[in-house]
N, CA, C and O atoms as a GROMACS GRO file, in nm:
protein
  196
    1UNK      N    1   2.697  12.327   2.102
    1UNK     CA    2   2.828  12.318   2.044
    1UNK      C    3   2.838  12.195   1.952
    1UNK      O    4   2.910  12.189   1.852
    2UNK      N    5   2.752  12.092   2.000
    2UNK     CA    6   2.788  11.951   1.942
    2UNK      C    7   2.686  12.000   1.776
    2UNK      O    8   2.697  11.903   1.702
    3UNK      N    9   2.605  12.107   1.710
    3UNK     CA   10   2.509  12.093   1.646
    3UNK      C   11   2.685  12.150   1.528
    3UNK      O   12   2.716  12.101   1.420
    4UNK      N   13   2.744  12.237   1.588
    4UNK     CA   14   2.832  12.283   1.503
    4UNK      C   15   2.972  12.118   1.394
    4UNK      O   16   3.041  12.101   1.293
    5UNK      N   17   2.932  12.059   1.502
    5UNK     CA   18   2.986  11.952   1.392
    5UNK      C   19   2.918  11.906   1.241
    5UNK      O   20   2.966  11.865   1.136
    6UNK      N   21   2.787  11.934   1.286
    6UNK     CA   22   2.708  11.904   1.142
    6UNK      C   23   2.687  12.044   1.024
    6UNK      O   24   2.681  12.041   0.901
    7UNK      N   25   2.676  12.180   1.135
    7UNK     CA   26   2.680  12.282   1.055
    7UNK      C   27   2.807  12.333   0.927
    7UNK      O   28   2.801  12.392   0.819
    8UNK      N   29   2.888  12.290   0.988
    8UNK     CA   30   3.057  12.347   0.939
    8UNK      C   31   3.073  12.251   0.840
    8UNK      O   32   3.071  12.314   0.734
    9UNK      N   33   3.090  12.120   0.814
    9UNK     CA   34   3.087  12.045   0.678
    9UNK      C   35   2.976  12.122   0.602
    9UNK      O   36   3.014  12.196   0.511
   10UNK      N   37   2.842  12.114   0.627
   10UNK     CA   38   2.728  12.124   0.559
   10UNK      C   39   2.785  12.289   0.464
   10UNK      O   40   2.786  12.295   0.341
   11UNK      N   41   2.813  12.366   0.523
   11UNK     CA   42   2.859  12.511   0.498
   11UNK      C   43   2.980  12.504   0.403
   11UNK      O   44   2.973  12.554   0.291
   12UNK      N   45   3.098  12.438   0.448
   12UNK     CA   46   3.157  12.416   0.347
   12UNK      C   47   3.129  12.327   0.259
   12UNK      O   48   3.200  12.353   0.162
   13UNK      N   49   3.064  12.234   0.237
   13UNK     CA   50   3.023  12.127   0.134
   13UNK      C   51   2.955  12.262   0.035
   13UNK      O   52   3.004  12.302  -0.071
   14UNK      N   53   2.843  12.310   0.096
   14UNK     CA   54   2.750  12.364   0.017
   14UNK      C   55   2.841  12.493  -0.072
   14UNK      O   56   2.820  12.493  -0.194
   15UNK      N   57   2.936  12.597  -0.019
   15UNK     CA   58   2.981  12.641  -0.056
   15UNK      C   59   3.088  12.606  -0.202
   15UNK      O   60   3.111  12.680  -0.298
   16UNK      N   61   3.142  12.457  -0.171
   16UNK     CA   62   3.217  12.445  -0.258
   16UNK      C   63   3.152  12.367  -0.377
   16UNK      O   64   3.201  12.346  -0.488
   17UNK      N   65   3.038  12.332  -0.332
   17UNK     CA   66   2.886  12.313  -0.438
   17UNK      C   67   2.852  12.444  -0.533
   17UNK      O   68   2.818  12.435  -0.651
   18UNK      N   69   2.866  12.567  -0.459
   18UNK     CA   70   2.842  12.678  -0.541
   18UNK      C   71   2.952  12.727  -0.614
   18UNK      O   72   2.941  12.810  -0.704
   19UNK      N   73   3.045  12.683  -0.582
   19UNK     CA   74   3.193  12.718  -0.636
   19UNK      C   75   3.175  12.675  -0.754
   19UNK      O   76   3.126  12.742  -0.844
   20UNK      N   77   3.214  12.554  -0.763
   20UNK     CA   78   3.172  12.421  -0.880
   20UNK      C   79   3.075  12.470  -0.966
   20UNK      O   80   3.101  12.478  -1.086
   21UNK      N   81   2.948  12.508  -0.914
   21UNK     CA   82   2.817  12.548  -1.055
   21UNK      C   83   2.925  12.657  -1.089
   21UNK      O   84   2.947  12.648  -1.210
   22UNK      N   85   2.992  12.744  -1.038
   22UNK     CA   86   3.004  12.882  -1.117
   22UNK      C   87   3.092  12.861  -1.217
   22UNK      O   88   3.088  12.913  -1.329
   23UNK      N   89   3.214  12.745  -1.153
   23UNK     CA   90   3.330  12.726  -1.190
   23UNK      C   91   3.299  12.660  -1.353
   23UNK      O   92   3.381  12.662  -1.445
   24UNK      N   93   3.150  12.600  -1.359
   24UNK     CA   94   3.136  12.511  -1.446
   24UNK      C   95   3.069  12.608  -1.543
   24UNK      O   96   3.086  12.601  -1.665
   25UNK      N   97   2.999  12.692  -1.490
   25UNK     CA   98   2.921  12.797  -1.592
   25UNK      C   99   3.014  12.854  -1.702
   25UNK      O  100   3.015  12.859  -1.825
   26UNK      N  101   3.111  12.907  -1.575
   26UNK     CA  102   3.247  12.976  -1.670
   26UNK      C  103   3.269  12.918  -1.720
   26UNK      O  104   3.283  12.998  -1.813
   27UNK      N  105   3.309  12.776  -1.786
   27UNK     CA  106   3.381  12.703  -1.880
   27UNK      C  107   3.313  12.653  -1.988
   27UNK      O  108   3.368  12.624  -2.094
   28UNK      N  109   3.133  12.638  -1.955
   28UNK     CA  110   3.080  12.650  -2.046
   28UNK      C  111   3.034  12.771  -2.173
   28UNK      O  112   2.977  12.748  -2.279
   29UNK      N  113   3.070  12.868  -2.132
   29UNK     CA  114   2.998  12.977  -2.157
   29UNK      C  115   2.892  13.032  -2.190
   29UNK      O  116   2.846  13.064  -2.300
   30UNK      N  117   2.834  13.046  -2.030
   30UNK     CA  118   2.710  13.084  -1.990
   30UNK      C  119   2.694  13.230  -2.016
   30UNK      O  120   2.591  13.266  -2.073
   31UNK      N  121   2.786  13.320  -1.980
   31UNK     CA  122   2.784  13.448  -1.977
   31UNK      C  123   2.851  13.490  -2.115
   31UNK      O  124   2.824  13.602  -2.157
   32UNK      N  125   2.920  13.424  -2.175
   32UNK     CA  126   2.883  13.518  -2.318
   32UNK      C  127   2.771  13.513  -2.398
   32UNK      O  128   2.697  13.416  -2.414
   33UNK      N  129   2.759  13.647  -2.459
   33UNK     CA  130   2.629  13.682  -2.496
   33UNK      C  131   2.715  13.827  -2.627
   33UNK      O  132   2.713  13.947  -2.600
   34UNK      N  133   2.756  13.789  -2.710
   34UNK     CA  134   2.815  13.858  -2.767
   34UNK      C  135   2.704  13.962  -2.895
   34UNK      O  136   2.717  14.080  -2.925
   35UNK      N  137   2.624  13.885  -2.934
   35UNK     CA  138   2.552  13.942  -2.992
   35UNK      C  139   2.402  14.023  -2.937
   35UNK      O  140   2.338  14.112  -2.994
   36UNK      N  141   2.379  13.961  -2.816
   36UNK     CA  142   2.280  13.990  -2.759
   36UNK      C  143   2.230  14.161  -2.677
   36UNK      O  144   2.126  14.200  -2.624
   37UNK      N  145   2.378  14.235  -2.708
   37UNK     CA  146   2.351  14.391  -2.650
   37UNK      C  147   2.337  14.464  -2.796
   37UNK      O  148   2.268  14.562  -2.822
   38UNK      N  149   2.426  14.384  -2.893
   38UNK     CA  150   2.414  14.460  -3.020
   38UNK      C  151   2.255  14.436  -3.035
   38UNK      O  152   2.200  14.542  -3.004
   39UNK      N  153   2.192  14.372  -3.059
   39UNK     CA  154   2.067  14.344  -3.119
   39UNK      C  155   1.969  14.411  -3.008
   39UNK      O  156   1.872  14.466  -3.060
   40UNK      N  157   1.973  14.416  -2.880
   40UNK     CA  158   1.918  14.462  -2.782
   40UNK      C  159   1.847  14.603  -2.806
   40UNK      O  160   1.731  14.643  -2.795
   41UNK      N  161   1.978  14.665  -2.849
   41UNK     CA  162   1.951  14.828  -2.803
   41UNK      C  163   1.862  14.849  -2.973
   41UNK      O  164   1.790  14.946  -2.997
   42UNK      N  165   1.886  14.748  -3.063
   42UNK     CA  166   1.772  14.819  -3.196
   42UNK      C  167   1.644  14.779  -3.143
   42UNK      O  168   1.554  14.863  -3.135
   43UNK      N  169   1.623  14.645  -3.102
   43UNK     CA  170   1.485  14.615  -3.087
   43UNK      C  171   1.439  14.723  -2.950
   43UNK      O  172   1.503  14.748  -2.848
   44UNK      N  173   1.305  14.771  -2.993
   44UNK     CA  174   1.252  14.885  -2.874
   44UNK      C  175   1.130  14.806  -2.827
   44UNK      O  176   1.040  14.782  -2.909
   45UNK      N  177   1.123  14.775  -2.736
   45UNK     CA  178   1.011  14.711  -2.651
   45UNK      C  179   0.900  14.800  -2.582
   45UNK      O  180   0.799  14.776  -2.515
   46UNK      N  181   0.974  14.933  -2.636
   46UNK     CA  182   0.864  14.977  -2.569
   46UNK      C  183   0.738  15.019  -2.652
   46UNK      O  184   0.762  15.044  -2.770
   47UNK      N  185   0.634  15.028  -2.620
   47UNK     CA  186   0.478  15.045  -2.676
   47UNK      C  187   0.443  15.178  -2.647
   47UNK      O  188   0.486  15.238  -2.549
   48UNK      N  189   0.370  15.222  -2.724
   48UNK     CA  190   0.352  15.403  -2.732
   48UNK      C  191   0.209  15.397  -2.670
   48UNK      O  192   0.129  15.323  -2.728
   49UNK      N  193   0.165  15.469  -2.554
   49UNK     CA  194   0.046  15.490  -2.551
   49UNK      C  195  -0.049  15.531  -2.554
   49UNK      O  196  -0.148  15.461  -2.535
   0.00000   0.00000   0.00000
């Protein structure tokens, strides 16, 4: 029982650690990619064999 004093900060610390990267991604804008599906679907990667 006594190990749960160290688990429960650690869990929420870490959690609101992952909060934060996401929170920060979003504001940077990590996930726009506005041009990147247009140009996607011309280039064909695939190789004929």
């Amino acid at each position: 029982m006594s190990s749960l004093v160290y688990l429960v900060p650690t869990a929420l610390f870490m959690g609101a650690l992952g909060l934060f990267a996401f929170m920060w991604s979003m504001k940077n804008d990590q996930y726009d990619d506005p041009d990147g599906a247009a140009n996607r679907i011309l280039d064909s990667e695939d190789k004929p064999l």
